[in-house]
N, CA, C and O atoms as a GROMACS GRO file, in nm:
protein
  584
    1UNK      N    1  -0.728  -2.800  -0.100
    1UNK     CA    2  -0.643  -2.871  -0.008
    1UNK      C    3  -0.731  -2.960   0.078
    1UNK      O    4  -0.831  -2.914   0.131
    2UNK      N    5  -0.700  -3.071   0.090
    2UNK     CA    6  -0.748  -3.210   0.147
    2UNK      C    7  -0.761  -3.168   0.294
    2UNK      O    8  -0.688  -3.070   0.298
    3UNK      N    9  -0.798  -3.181   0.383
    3UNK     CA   10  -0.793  -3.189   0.522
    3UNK      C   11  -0.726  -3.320   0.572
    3UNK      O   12  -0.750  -3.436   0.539
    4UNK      N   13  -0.640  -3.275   0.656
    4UNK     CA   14  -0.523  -3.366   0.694
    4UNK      C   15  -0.498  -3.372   0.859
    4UNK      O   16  -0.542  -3.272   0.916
    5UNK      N   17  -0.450  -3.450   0.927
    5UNK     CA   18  -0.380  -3.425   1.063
    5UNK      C   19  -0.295  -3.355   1.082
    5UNK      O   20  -0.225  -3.353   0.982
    6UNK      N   21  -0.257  -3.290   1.157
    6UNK     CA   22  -0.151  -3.201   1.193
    6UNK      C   23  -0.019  -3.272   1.198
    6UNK      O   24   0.033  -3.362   1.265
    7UNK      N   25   0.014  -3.188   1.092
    7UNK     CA   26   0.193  -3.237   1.061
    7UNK      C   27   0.187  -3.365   1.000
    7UNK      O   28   0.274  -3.442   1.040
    8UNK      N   29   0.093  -3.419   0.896
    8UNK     CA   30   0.105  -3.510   0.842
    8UNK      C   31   0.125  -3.417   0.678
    8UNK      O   32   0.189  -3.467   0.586
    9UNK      N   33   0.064  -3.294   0.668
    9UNK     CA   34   0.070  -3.266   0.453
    9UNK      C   35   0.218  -3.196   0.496
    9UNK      O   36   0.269  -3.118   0.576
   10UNK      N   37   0.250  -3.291   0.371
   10UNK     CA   38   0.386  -3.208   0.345
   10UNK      C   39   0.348  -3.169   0.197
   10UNK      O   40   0.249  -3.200   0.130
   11UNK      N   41   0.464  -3.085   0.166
   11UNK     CA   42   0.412  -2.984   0.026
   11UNK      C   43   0.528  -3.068  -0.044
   11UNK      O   44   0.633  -3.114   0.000
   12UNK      N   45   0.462  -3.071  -0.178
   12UNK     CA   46   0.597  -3.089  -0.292
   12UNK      C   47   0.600  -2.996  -0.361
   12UNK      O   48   0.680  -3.024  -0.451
   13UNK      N   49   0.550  -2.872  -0.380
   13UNK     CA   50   0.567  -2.804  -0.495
   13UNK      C   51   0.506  -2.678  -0.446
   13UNK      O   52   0.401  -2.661  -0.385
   14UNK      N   53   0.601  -2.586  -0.487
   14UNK     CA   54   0.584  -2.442  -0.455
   14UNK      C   55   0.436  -2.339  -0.492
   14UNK      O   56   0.424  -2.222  -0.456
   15UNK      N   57   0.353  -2.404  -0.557
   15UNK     CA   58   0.234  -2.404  -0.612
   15UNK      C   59   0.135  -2.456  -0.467
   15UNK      O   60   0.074  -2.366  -0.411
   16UNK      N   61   0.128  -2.518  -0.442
   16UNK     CA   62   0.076  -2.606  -0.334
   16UNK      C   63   0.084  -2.495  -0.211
   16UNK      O   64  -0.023  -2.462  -0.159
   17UNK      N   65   0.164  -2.457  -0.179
   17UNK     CA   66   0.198  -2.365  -0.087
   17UNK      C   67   0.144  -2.168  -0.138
   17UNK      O   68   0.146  -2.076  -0.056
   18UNK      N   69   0.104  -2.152  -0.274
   18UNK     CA   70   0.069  -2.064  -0.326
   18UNK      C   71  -0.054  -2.083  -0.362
   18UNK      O   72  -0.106  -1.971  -0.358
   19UNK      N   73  -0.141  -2.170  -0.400
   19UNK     CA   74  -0.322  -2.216  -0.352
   19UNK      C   75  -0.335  -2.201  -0.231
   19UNK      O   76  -0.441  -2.172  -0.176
   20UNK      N   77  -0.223  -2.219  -0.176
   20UNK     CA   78  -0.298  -2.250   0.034
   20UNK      C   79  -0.297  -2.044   0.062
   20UNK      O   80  -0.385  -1.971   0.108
   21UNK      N   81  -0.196  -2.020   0.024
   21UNK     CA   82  -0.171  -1.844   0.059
   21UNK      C   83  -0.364  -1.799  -0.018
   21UNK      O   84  -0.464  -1.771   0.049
   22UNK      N   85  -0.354  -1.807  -0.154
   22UNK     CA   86  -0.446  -1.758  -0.229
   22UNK      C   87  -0.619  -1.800  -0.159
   22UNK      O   88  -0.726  -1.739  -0.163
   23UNK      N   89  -0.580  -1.930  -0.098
   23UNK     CA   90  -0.720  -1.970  -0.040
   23UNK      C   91  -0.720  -1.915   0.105
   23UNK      O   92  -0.831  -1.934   0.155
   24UNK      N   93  -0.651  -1.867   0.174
   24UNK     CA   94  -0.696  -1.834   0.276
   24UNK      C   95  -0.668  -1.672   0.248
   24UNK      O   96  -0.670  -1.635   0.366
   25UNK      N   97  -0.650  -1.587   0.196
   25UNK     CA   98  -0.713  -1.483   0.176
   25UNK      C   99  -0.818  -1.468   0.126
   25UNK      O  100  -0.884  -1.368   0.153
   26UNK      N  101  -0.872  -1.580   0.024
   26UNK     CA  102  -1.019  -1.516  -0.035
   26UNK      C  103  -1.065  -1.617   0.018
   26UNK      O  104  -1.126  -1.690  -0.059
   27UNK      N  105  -1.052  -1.671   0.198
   27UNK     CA  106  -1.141  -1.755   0.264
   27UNK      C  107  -1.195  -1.850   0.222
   27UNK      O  108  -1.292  -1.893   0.285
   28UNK      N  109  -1.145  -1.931   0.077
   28UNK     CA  110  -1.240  -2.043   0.034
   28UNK      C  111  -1.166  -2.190   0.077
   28UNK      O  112  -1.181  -2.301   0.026
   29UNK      N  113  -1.070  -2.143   0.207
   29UNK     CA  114  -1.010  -2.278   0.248
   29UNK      C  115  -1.102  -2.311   0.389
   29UNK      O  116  -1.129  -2.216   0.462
   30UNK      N  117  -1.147  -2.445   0.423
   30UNK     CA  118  -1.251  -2.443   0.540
   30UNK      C  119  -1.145  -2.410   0.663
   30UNK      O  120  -1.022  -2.410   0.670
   31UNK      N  121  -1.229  -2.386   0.736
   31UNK     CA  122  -1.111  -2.365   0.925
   31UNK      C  123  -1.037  -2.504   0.949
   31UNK      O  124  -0.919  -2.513   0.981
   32UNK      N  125  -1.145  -2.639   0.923
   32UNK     CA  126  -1.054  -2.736   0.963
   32UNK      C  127  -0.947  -2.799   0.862
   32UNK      O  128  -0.888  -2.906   0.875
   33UNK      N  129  -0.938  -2.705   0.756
   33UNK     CA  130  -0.846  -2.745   0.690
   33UNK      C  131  -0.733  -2.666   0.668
   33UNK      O  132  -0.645  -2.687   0.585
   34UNK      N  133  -0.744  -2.528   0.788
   34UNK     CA  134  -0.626  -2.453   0.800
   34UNK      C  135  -0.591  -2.467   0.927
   34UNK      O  136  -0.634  -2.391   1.013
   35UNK      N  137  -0.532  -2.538   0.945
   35UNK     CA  138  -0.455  -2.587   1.094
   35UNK      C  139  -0.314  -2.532   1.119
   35UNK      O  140  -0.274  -2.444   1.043
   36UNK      N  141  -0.249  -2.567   1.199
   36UNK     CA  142  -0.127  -2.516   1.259
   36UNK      C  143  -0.049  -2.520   1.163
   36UNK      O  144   0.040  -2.435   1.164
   37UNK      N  145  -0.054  -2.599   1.070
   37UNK     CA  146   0.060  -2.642   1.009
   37UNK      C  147   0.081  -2.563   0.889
   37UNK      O  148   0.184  -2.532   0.830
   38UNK      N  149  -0.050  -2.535   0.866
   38UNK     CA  150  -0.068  -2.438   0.715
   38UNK      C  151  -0.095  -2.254   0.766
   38UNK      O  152  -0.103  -2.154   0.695
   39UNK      N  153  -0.102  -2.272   0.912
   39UNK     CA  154  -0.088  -2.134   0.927
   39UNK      C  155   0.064  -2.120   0.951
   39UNK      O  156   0.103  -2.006   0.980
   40UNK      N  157   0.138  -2.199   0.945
   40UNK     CA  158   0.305  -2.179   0.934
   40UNK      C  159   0.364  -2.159   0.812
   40UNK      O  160   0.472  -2.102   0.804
   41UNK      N  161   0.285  -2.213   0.683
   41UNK     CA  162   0.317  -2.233   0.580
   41UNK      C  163   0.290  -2.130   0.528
   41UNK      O  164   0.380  -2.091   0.454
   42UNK      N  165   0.186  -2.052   0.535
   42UNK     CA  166   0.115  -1.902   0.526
   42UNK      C  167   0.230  -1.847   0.566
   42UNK      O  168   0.307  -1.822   0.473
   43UNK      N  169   0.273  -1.816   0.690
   43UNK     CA  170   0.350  -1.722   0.771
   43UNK      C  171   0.488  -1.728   0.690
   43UNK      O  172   0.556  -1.627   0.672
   44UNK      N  173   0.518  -1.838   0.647
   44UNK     CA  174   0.648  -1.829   0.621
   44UNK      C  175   0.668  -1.796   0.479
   44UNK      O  176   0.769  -1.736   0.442
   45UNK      N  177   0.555  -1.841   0.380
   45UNK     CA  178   0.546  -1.730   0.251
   45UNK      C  179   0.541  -1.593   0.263
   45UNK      O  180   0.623  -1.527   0.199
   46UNK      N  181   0.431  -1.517   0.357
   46UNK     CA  182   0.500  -1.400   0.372
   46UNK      C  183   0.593  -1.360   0.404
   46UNK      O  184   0.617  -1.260   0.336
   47UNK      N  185   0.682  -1.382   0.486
   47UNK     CA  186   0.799  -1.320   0.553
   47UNK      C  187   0.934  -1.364   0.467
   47UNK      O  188   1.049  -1.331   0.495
   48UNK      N  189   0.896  -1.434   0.370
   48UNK     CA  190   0.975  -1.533   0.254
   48UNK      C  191   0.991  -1.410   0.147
   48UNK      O  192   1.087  -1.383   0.075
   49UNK      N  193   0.877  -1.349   0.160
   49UNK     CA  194   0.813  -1.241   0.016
   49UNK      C  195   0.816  -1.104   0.030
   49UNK      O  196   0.854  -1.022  -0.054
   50UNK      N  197   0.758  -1.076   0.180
   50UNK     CA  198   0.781  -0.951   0.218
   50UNK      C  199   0.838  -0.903   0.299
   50UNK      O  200   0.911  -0.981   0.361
   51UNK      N  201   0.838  -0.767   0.341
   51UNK     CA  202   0.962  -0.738   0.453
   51UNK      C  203   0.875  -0.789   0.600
   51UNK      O  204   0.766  -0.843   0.581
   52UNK      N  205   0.910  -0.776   0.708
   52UNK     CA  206   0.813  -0.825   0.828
   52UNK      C  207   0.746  -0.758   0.823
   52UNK      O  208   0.632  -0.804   0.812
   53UNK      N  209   0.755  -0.642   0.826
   53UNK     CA  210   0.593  -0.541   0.876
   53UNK      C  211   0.496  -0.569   0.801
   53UNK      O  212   0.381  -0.582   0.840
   54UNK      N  213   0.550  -0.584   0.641
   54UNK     CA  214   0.392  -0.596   0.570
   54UNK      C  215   0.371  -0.735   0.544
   54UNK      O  216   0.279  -0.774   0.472
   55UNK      N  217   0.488  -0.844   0.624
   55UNK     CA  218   0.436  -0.981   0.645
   55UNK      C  219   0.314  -0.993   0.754
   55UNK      O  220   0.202  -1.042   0.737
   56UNK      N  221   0.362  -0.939   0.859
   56UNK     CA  222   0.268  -0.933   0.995
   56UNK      C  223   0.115  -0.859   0.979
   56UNK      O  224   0.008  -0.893   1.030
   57UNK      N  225   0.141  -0.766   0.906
   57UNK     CA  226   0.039  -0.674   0.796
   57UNK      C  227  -0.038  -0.772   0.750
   57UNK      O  228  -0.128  -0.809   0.826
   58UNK      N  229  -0.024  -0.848   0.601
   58UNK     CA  230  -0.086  -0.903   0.538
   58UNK      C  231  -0.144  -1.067   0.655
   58UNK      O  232  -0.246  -1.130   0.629
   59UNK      N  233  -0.068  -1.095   0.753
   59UNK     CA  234  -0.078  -1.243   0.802
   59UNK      C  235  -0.218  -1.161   0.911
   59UNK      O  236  -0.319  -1.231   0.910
   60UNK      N  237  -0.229  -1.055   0.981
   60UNK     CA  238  -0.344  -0.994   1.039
   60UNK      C  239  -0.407  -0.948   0.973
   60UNK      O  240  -0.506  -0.947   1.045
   61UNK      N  241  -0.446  -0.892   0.866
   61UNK     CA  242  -0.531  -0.868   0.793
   61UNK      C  243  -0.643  -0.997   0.776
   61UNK      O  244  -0.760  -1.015   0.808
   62UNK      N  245  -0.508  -1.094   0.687
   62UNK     CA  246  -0.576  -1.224   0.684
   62UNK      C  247  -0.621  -1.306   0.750
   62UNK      O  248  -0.719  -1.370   0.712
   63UNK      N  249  -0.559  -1.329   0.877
   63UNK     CA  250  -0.660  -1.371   0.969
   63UNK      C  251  -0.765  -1.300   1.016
   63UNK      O  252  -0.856  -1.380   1.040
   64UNK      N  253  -0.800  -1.183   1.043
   64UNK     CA  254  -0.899  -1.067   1.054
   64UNK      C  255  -1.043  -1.135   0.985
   64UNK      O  256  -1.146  -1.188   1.028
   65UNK      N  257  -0.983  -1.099   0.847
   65UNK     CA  258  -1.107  -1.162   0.771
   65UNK      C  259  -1.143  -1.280   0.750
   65UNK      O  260  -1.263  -1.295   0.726
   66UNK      N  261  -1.051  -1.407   0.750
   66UNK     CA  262  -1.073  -1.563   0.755
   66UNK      C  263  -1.170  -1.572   0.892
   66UNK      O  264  -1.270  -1.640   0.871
   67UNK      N  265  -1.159  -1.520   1.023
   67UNK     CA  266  -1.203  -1.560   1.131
   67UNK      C  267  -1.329  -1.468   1.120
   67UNK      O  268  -1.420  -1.529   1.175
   68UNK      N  269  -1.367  -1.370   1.082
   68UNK     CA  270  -1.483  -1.278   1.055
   68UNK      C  271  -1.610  -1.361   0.968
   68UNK      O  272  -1.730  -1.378   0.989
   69UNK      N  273  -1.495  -1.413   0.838
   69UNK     CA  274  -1.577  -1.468   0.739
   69UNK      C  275  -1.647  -1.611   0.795
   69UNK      O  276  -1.752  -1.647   0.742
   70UNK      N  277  -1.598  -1.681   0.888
   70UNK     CA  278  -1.586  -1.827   0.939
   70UNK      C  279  -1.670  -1.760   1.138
   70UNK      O  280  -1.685  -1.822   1.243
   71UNK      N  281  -1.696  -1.644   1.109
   71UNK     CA  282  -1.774  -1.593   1.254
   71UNK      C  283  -1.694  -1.673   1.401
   71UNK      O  284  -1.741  -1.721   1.504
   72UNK      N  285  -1.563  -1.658   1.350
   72UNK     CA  286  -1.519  -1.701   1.455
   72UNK      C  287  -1.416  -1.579   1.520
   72UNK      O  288  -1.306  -1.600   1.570
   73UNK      N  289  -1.484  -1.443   1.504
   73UNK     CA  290  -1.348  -1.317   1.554
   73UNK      C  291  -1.255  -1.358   1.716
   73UNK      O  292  -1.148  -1.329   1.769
   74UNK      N  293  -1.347  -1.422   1.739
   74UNK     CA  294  -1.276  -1.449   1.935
   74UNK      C  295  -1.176  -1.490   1.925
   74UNK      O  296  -1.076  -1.444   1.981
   75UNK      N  297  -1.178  -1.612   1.830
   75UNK     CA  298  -1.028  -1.671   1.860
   75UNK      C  299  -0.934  -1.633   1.768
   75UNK      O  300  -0.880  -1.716   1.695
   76UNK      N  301  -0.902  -1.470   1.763
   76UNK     CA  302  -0.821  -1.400   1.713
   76UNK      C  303  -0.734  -1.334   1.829
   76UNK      O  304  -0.778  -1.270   1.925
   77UNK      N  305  -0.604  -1.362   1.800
   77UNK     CA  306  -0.482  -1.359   1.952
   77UNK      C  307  -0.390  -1.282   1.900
   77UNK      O  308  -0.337  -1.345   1.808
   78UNK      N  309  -0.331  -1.149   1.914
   78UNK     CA  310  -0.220  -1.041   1.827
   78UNK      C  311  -0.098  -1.130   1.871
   78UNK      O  312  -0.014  -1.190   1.803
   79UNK      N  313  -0.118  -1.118   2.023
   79UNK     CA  314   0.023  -1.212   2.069
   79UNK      C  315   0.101  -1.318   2.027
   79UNK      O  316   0.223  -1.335   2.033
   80UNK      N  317  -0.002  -1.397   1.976
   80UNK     CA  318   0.003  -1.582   1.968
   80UNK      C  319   0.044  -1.550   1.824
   80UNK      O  320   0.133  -1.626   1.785
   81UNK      N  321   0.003  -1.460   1.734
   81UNK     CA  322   0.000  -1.431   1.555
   81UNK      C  323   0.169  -1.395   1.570
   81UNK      O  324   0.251  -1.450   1.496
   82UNK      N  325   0.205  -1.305   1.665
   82UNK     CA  326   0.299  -1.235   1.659
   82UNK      C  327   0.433  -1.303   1.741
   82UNK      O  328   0.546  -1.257   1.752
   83UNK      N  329   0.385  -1.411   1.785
   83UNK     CA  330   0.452  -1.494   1.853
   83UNK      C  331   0.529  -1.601   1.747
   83UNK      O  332   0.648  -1.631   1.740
   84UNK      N  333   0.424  -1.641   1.676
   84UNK     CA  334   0.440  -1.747   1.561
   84UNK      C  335   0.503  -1.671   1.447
   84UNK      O  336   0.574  -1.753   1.389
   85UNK      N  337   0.513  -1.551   1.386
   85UNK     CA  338   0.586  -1.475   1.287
   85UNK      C  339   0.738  -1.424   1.365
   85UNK      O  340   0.842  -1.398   1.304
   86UNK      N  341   0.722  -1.419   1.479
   86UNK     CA  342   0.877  -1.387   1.472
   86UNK      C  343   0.983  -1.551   1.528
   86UNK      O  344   1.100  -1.580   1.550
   87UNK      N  345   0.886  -1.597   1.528
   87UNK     CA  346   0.964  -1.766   1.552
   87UNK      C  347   0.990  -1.814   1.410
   87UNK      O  348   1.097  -1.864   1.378
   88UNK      N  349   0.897  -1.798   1.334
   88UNK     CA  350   0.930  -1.832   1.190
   88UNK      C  351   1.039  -1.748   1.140
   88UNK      O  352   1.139  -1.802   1.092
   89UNK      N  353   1.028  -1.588   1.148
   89UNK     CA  354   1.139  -1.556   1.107
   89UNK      C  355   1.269  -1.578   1.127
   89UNK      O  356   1.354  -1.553   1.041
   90UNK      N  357   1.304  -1.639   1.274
   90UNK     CA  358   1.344  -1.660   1.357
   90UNK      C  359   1.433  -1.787   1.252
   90UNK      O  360   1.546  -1.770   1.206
   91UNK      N  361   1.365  -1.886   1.236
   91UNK     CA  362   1.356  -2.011   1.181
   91UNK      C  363   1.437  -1.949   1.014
   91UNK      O  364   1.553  -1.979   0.988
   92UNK      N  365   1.350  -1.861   0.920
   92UNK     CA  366   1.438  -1.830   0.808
   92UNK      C  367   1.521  -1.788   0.812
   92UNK      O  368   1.570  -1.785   0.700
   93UNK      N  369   1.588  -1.741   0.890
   93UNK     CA  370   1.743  -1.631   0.941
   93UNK      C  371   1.805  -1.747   0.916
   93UNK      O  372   1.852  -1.754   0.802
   94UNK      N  373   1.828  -1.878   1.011
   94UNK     CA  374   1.885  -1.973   1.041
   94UNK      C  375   1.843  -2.078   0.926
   94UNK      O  376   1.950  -2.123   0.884
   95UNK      N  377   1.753  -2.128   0.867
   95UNK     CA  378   1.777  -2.209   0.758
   95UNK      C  379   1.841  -2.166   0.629
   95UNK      O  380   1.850  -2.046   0.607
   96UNK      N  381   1.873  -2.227   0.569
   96UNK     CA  382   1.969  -2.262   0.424
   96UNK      C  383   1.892  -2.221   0.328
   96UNK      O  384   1.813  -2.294   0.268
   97UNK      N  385   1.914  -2.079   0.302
   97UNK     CA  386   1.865  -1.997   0.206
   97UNK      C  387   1.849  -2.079   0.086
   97UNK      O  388   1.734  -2.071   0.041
   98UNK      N  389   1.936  -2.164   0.012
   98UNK     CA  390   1.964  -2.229  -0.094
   98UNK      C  391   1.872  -2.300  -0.119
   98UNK      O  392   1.844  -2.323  -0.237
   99UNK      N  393   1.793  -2.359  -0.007
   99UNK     CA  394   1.702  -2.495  -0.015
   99UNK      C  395   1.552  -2.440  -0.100
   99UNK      O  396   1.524  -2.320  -0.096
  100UNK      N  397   1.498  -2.498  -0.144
  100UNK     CA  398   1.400  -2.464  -0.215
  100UNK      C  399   1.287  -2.435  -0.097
  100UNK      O  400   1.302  -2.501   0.006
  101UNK      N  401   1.189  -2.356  -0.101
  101UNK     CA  402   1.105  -2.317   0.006
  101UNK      C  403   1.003  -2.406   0.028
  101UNK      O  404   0.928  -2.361   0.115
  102UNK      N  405   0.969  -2.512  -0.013
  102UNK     CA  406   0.905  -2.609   0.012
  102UNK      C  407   0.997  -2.712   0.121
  102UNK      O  408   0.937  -2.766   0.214
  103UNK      N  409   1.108  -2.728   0.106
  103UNK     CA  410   1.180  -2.810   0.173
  103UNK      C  411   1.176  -2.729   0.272
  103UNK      O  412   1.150  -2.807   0.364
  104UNK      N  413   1.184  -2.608   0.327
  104UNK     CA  414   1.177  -2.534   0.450
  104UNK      C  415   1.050  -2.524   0.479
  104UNK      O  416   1.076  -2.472   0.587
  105UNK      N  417   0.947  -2.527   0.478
  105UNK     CA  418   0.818  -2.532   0.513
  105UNK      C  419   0.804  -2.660   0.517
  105UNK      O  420   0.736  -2.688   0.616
  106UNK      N  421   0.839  -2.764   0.450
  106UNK     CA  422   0.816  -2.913   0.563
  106UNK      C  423   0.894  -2.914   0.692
  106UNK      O  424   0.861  -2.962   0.800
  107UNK      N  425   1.027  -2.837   0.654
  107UNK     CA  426   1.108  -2.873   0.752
  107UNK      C  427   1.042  -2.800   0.899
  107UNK      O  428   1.050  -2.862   1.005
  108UNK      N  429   0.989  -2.689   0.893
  108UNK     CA  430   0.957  -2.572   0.956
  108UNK      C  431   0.867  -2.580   1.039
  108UNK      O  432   0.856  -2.539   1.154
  109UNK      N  433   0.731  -2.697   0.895
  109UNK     CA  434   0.609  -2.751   1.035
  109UNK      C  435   0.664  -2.892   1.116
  109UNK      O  436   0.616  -2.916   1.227
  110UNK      N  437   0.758  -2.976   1.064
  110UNK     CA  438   0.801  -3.065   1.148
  110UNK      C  439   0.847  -3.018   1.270
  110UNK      O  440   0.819  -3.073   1.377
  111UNK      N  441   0.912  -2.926   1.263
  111UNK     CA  442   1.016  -2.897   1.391
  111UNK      C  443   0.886  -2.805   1.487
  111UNK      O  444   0.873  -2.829   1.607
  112UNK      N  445   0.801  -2.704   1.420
  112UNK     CA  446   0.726  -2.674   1.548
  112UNK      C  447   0.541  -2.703   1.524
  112UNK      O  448   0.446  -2.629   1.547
  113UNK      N  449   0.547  -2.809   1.480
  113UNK     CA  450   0.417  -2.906   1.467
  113UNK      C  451   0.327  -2.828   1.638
  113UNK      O  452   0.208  -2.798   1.635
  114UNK      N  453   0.407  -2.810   1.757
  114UNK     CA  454   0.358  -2.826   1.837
  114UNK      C  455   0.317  -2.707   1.869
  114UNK      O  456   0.397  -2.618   1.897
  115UNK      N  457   0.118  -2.679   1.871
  115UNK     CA  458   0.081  -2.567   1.802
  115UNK      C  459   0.062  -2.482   1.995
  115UNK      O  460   0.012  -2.372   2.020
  116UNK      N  461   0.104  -2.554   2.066
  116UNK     CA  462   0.084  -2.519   2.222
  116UNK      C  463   0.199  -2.445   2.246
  116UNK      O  464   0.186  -2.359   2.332
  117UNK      N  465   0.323  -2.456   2.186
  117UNK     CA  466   0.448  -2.382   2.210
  117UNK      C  467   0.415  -2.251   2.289
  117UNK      O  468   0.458  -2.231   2.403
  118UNK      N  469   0.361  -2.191   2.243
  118UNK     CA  470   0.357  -2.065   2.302
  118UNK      C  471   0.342  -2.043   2.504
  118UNK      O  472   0.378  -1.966   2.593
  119UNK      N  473   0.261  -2.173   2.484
  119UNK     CA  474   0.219  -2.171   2.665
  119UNK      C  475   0.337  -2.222   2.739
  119UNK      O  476   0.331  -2.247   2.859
  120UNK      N  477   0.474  -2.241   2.648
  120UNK     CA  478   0.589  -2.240   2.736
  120UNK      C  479   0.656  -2.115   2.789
  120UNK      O  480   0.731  -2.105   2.886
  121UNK      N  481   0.605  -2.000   2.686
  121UNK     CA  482   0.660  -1.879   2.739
  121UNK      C  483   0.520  -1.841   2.750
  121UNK      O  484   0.513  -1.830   2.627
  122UNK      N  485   0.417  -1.815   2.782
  122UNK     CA  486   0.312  -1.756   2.830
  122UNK      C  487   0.223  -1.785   2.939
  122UNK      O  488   0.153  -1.880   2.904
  123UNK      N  489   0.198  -1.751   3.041
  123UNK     CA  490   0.078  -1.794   3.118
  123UNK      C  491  -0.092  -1.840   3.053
  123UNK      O  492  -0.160  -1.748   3.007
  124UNK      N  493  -0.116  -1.900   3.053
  124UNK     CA  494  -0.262  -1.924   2.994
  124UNK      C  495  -0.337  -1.763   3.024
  124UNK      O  496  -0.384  -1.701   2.930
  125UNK      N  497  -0.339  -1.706   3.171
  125UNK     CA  498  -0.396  -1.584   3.279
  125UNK      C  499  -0.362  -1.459   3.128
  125UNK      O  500  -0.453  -1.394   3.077
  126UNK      N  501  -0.212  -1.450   3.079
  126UNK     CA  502  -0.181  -1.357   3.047
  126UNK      C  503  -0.204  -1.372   2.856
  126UNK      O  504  -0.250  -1.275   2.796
  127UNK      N  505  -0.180  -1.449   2.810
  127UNK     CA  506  -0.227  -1.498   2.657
  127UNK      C  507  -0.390  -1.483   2.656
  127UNK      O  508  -0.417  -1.436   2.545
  128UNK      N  509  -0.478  -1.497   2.709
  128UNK     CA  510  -0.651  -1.475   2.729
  128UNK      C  511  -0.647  -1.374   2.741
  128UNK      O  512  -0.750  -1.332   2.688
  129UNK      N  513  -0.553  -1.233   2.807
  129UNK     CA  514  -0.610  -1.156   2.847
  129UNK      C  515  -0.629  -1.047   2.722
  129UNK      O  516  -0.573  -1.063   2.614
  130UNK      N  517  -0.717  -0.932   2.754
  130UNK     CA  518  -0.769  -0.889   2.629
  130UNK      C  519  -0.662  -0.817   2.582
  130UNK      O  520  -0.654  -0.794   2.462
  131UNK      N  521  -0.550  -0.766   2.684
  131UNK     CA  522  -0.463  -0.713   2.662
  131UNK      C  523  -0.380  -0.794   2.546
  131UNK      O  524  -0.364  -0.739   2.437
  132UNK      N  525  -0.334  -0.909   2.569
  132UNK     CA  526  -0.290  -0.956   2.453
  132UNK      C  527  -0.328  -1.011   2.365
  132UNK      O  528  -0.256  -1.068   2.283
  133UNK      N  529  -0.475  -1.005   2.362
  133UNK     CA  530  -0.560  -1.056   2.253
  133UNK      C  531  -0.525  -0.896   2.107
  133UNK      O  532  -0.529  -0.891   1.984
  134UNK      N  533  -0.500  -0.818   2.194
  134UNK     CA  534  -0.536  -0.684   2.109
  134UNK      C  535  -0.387  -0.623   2.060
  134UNK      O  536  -0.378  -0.562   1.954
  135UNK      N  537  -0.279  -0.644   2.141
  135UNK     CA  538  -0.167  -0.613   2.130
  135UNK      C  539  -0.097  -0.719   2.164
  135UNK      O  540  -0.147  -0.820   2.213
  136UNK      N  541   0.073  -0.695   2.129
  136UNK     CA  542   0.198  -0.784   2.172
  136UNK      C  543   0.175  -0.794   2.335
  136UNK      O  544   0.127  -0.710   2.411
  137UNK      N  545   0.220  -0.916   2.360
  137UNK     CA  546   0.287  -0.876   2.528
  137UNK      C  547   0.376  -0.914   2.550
  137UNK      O  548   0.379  -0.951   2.432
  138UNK      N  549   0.470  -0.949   2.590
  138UNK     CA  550   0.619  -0.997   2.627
  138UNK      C  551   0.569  -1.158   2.718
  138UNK      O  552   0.470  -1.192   2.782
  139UNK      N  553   0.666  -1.206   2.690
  139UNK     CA  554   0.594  -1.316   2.779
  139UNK      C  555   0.665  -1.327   2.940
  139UNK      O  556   0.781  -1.297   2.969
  140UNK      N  557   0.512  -1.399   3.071
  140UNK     CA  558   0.566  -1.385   3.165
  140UNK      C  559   0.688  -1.511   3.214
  140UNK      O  560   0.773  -1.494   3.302
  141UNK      N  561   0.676  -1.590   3.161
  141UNK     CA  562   0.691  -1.720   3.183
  141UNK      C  563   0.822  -1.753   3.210
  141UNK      O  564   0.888  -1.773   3.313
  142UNK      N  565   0.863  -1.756   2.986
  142UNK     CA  566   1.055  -1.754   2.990
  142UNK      C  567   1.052  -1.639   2.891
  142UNK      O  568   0.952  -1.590   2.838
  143UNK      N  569   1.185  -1.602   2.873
  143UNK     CA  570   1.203  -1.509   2.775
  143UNK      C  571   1.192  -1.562   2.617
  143UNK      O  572   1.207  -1.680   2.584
  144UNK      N  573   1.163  -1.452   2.525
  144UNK     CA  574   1.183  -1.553   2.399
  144UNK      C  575   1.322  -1.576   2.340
  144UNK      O  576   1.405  -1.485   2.330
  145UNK      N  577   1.346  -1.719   2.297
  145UNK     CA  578   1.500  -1.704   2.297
  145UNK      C  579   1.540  -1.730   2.106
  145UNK      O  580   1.627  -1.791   2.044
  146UNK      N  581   1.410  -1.636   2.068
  146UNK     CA  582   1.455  -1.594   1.905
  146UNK      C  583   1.424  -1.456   1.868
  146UNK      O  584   1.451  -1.414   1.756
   0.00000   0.00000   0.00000
């Protein structure tokens, strides 16, 4: 996969979206070429495939070891992971089962391209803290409204 701007690759083909899953478990996709957009695309194949727990399962695992392998463990966030999987799920409940899953994964990074979302329901103070680096936290901010 090419390295791209955020919210510019769109997928045509359900394959495309199954290299990106396969490369970032066996880490041979670079960091700057897994951006917001393809960690949505990730998220939403699992939870597409599996039930949530062993979506959230396999999506921490995998980041675990992508950020280990790439010596980057710090900027590993339970909250922010767990924030972004239940917004996506959030997102498949409500889209059109019918549509082919590529058309929902363009549709999916268009609509939340914006990889800061989270700091509308979170304090910067409370998302840093180790507490939610390590576990869920509820957010202080607004409630989540998915």
């Amino acid at each position: 996969m090419k390295a791209e701007n955020q919210g510019n690759k769109r997928y045509h083909e359900i394959r495309e979206i199954k290299n990106l899953v396969e490369s970032f478990e066996s880490c041979t996709v670079l960091p700057a070429e897994f951006d917001h957009g393809a960690h949505l695309a990730v998220a939403l194949w699992y939870l597409s495939e599996l039930p949530d727990e062993e979506a959230a399962g396999r999506m921490r695992a995998g980041l675990h070891r992508f950020t280990e392998h790439h010596n980057a463990q710090a900027l590993y966030n339970e909250t922010i992971t767990l924030f972004w999987l239940k917004l996506v799920r959030h997102y498949l409940d409500h889209a059109d089962a019918n549509r082919p899953l590529v058309e929902r994964a363009n549709e999916l990074i268009a609509i939340y391209i914006n990889s800061k979302l989270p700091f509308e329901y979170y304090s910067r103070e409370l998302i840093g803290s180790p507490e939610a680096k390590a576990s869920w936290a509820e957010p202080d901010l607004k409630p989540l409204e998915f």
